[in-house]
C-alpha positions as CSV (number, residue, x, y, z in Angstrom):
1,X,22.7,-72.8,-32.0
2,X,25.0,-72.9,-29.1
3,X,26.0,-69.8,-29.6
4,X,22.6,-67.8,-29.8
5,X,21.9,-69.9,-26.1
6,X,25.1,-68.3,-25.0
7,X,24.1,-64.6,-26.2
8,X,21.0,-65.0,-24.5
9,X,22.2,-65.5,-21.5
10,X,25.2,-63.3,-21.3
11,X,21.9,-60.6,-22.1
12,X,20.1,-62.3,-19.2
13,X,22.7,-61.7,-16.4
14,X,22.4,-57.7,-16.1
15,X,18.6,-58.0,-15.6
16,X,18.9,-60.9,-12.9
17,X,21.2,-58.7,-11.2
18,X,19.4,-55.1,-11.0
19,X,16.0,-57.7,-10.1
20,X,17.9,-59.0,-7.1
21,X,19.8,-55.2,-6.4
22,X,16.5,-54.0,-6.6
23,X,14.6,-56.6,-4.0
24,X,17.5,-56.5,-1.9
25,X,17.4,-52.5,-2.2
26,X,13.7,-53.1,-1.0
27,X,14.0,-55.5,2.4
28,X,16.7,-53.1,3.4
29,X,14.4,-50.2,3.1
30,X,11.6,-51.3,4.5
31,X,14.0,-53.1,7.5
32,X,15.6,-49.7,8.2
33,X,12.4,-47.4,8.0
34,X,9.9,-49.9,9.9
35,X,12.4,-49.3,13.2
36,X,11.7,-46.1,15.2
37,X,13.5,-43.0,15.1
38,X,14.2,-39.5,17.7
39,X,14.9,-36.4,16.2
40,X,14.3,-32.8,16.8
41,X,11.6,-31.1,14.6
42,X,10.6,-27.2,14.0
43,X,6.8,-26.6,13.0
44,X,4.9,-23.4,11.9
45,X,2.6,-21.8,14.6
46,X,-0.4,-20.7,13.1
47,X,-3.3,-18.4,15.1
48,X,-7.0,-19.5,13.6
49,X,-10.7,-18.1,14.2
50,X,-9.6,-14.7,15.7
51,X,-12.8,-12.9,17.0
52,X,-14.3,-10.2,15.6
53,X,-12.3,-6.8,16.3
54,X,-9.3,-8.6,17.3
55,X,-6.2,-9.5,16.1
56,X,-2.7,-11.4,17.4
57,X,0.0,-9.4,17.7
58,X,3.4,-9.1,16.1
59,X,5.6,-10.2,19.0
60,X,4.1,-13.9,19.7
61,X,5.5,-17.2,19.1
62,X,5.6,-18.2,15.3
63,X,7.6,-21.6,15.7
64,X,8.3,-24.1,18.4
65,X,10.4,-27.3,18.2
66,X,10.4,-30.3,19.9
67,X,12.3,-34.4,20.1
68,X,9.8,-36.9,18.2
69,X,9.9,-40.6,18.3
70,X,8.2,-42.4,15.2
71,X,8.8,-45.0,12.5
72,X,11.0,-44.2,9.7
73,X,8.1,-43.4,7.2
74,X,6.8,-41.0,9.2
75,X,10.0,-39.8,10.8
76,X,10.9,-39.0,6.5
77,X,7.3,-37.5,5.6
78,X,7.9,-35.1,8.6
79,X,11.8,-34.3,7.4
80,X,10.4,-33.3,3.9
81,X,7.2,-31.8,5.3
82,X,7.3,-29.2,7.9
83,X,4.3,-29.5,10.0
84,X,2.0,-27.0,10.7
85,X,0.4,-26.3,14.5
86,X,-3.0,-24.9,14.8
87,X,-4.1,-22.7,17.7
88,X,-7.6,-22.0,17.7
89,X,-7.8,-18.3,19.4
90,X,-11.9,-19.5,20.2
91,X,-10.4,-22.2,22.7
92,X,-9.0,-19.6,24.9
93,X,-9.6,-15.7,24.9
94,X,-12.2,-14.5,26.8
95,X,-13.8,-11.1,26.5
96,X,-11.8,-8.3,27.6
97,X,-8.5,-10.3,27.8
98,X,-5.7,-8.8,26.5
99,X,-3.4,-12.3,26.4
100,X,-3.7,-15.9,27.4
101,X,-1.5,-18.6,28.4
102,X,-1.0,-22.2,27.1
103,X,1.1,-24.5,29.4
104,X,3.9,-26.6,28.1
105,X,2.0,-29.7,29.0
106,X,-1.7,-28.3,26.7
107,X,1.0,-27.3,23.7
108,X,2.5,-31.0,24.2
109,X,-1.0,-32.5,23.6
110,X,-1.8,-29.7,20.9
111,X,1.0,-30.7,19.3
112,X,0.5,-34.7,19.5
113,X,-3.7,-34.3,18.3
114,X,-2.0,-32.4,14.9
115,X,0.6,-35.1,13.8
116,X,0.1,-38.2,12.8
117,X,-0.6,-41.2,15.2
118,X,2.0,-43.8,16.6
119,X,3.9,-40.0,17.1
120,X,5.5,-39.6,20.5
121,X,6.1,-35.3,21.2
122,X,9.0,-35.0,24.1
123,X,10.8,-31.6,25.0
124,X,8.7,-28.8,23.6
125,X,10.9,-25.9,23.6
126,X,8.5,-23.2,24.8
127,X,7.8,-23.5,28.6
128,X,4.6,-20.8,28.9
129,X,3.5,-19.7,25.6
130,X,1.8,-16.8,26.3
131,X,-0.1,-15.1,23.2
132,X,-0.8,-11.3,22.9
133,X,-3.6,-9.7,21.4
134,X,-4.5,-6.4,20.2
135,X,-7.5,-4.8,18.7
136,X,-8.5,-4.6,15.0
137,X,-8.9,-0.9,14.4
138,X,-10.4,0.4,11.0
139,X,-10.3,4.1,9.5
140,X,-10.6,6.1,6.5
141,X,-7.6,7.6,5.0
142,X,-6.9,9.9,2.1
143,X,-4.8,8.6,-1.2
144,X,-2.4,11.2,-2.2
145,X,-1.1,10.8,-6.1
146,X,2.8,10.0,-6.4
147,X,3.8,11.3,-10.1
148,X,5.8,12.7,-12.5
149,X,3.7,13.5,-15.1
150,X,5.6,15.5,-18.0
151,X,3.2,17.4,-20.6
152,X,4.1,17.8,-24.6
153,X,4.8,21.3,-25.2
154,X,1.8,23.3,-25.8
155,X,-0.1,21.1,-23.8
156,X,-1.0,21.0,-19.8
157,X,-3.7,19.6,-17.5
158,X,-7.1,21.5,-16.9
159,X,-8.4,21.5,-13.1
160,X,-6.8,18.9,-10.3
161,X,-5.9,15.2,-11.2
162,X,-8.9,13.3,-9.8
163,X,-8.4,10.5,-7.7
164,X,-11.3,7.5,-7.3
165,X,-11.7,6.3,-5.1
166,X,-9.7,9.4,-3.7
167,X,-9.6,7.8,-0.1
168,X,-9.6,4.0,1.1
169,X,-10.4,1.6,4.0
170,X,-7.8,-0.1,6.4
171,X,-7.9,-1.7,9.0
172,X,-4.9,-3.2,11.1
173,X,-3.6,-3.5,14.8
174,X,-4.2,0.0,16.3
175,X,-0.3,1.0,16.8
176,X,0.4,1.1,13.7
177,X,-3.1,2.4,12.1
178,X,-2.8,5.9,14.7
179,X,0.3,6.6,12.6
180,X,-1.6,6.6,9.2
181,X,-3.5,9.6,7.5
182,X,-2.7,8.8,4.3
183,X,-1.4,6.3,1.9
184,X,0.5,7.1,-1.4
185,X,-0.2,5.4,-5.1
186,X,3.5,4.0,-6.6
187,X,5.4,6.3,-8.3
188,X,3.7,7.0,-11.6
189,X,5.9,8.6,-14.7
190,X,4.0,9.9,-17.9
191,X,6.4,12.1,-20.9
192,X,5.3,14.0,-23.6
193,X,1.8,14.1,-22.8
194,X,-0.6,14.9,-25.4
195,X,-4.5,13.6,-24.7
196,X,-6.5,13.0,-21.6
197,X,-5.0,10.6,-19.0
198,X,-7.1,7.6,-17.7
199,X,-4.4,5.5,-15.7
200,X,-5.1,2.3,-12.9
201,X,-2.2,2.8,-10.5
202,X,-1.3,0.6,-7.6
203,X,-1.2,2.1,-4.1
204,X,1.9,2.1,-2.4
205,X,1.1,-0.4,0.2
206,X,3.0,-1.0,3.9
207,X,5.0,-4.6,3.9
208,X,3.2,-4.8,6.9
209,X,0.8,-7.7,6.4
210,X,-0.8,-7.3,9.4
211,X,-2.6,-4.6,8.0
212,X,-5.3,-4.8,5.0
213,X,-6.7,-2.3,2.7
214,X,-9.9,-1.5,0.9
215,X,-8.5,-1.4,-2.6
216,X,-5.5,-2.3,-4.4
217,X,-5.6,0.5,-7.2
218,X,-6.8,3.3,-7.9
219,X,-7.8,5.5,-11.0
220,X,-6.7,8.5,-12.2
221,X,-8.2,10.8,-14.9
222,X,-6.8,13.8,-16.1
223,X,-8.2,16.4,-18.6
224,X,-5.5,17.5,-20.9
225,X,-5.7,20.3,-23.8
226,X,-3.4,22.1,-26.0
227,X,-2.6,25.8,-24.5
228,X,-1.8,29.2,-25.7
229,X,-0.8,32.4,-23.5
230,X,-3.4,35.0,-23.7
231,X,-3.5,38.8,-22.0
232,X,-6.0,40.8,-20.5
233,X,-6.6,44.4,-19.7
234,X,-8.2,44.1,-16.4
235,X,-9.7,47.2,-13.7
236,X,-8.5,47.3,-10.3
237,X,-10.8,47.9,-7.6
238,X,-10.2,49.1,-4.1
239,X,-11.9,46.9,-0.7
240,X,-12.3,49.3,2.4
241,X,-12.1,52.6,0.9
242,X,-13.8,55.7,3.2
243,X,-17.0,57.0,1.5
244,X,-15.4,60.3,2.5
245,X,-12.4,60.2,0.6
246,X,-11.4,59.9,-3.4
247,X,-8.7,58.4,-5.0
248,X,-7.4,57.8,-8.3
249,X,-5.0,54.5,-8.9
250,X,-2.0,54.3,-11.1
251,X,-2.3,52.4,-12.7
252,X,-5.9,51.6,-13.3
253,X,-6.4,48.6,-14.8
254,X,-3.2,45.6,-15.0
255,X,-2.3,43.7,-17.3
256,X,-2.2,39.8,-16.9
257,X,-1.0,37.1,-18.6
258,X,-2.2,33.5,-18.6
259,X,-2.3,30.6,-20.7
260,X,-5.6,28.8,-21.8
261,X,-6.6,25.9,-23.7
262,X,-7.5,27.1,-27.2
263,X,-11.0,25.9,-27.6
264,X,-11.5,28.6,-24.6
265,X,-9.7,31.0,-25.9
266,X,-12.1,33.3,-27.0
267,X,-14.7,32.9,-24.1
268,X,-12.6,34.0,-21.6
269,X,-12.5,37.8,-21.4
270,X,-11.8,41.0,-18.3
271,X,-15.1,40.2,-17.0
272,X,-14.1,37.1,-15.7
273,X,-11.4,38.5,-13.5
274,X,-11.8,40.4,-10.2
275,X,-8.7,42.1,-9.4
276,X,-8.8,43.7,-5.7
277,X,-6.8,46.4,-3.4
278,X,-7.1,46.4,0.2
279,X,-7.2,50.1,1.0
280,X,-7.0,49.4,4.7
281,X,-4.0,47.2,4.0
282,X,-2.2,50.2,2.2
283,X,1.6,50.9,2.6
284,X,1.4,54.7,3.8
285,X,4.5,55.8,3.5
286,X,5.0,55.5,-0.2
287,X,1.4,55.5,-1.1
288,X,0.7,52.3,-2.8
289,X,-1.4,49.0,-2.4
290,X,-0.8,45.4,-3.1
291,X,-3.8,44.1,-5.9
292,X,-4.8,40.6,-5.3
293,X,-6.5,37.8,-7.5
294,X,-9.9,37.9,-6.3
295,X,-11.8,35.6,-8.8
296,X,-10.7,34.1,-11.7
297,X,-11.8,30.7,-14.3
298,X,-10.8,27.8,-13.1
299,X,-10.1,26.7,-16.7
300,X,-6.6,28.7,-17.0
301,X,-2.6,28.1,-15.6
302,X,0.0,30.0,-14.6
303,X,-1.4,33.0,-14.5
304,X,0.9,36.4,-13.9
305,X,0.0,39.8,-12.5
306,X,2.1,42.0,-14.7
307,X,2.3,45.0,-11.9
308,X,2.7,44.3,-8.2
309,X,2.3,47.6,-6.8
310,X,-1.0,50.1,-7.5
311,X,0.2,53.9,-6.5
312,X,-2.4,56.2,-5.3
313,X,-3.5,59.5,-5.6
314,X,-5.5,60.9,-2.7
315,X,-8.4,63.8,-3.8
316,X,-9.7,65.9,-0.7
């Protein structure tokens, strides 16, 4: 029996101890945190309730630190938690202002109304805080498509990539928003492409956060078919030519090559091909003209004139 007593209490002894480590822990705690403490502290400056069309500028204050005097508890909430100042734009700017000033002694108080009470604010470090403003400016600019977009043999695009919305919205501090006139989507990399394209791609957008856009994304849809090369025997006709004179061209009609998607193939024919010469454009000492692509379908690629000289023959 005496020896089940003495296990017990030999099992007892640790707990008694942590118990009084433990309340002992706890007088000193709240002994050393219920005295006041000084210390220097660093809080965030944030600018609230800008008014419409205007916005704070880059180059303005975005911390300020001061000495505090508090209790412990608050002197350790305010160690772990960076405080956070408030200036509320509405307080001070008036209309057509460019920048206003706050005096050390109206941040002091700023400062003291955001912390908790029983806080005592000493030695801001900013003497005049001065705060710049600039105008919100907004304008239209055009997306332009970064790609590299690699098509399966056999197979290309028909007609331009399209783009929508193919321009956006931003809006920003005017410096930096006269230097815009277009914004580019992220680089976007396609292989072996075999079927139409419908792609969301992100816009490449400025770091620059004091500038916002419209849209995020855009979309991009491109027709693809499979191609084959065709050729065509097609007239040459001449622009500018005297009504007093005759000529006869040699060649008379030029062959082109092209290639079309295949479902097309057969409704694309000479007819829908206008090949011209400027006669008044003419080289004269060796007699020949230049023909240019007047008109052709929109539906076909690399197309090639086969002949890039038309001689002449002048009948008087």
């Amino acid at each position: 029996m005496s020896e089940i007593k003495t296990n017990y209490t030999k099992k007892g002894k640790p707990k008694m101890f942590l118990l009084f480590l433990f309340v002992t822990t706890f007088i000193w705690f709240i002994s050393k945190f219920s005295r006041e403490f000084t210390s220097n502290l660093e809080a965030e400056i944030h600018y609230i309730n800008a008014p419409l069309g205007v916005i704070v500028s880059e180059n303005n204050y975005d911390i300020v630190s001061f000495d505090f005097t508090t209790s412990g508890f608050y002197f350790l909430y305010y160690k772990i938690n960076k405080p956070i100042i408030t200036i509320d734009l509405l307080k001070y700017i008036k209309a057509g202002t460019s920048s206003f000033i706050i005096s050390k002694s109206e941040l002091k108080r700023t400062i003291t109304s955001q912390l908790k009470n029983d806080i005592i604010v000493n030695n801001v470090s900013i003497e005049k805080m001065e705060v710049f403003l600039d105008k919100l400016k907004t304008k239209k600019v055009k997306v332009s498509l970064l790609e590299n977009i690699k098509f399966k043999n056999g197979f290309n695009s028909i007609g331009q990539y399209k783009i929508s919305p193919d321009s956006i919205t931003i809006s920003g501090p005017t410096k930096y928003l006269d230097t815009l006139t277009e914004i580019k989507t992220e680089l976007l990399e396609l292989t072996n492409v075999n079927e139409n394209i419908v792609a969301i791609v992100n816009l490449n957008k400025s770091n620059n956060t004091s500038i916002s856009y419209s849209e995020d994304t855009v979309k991009l849809d491109v027709i693809v078919k499979e191609f084959t090369q065709k050729s065509l025997l097609v007239p040459v006709v001449v622009n500018n030519l005297p009504s007093d004179l005759s000529i006869r061209l040699v060649p008379e009609n030029v062959t082109i090559r092209f290639d079309v998607a295949m479902e097309d193939y057969n409704n694309i024919a000479a007819i829908n091909f206008l090949l011209m010469c400027d006669f008044d454009k003419k080289n004269d000492q060796e007699d020949f003209m230049i023909p240019h692509l007047i008109k052709q379908p929109e539906s076909i690629i690399n197309l090639e004139i086969q002949e890039n000289k038309i001689n002449y023959l002048i009948f008087k």
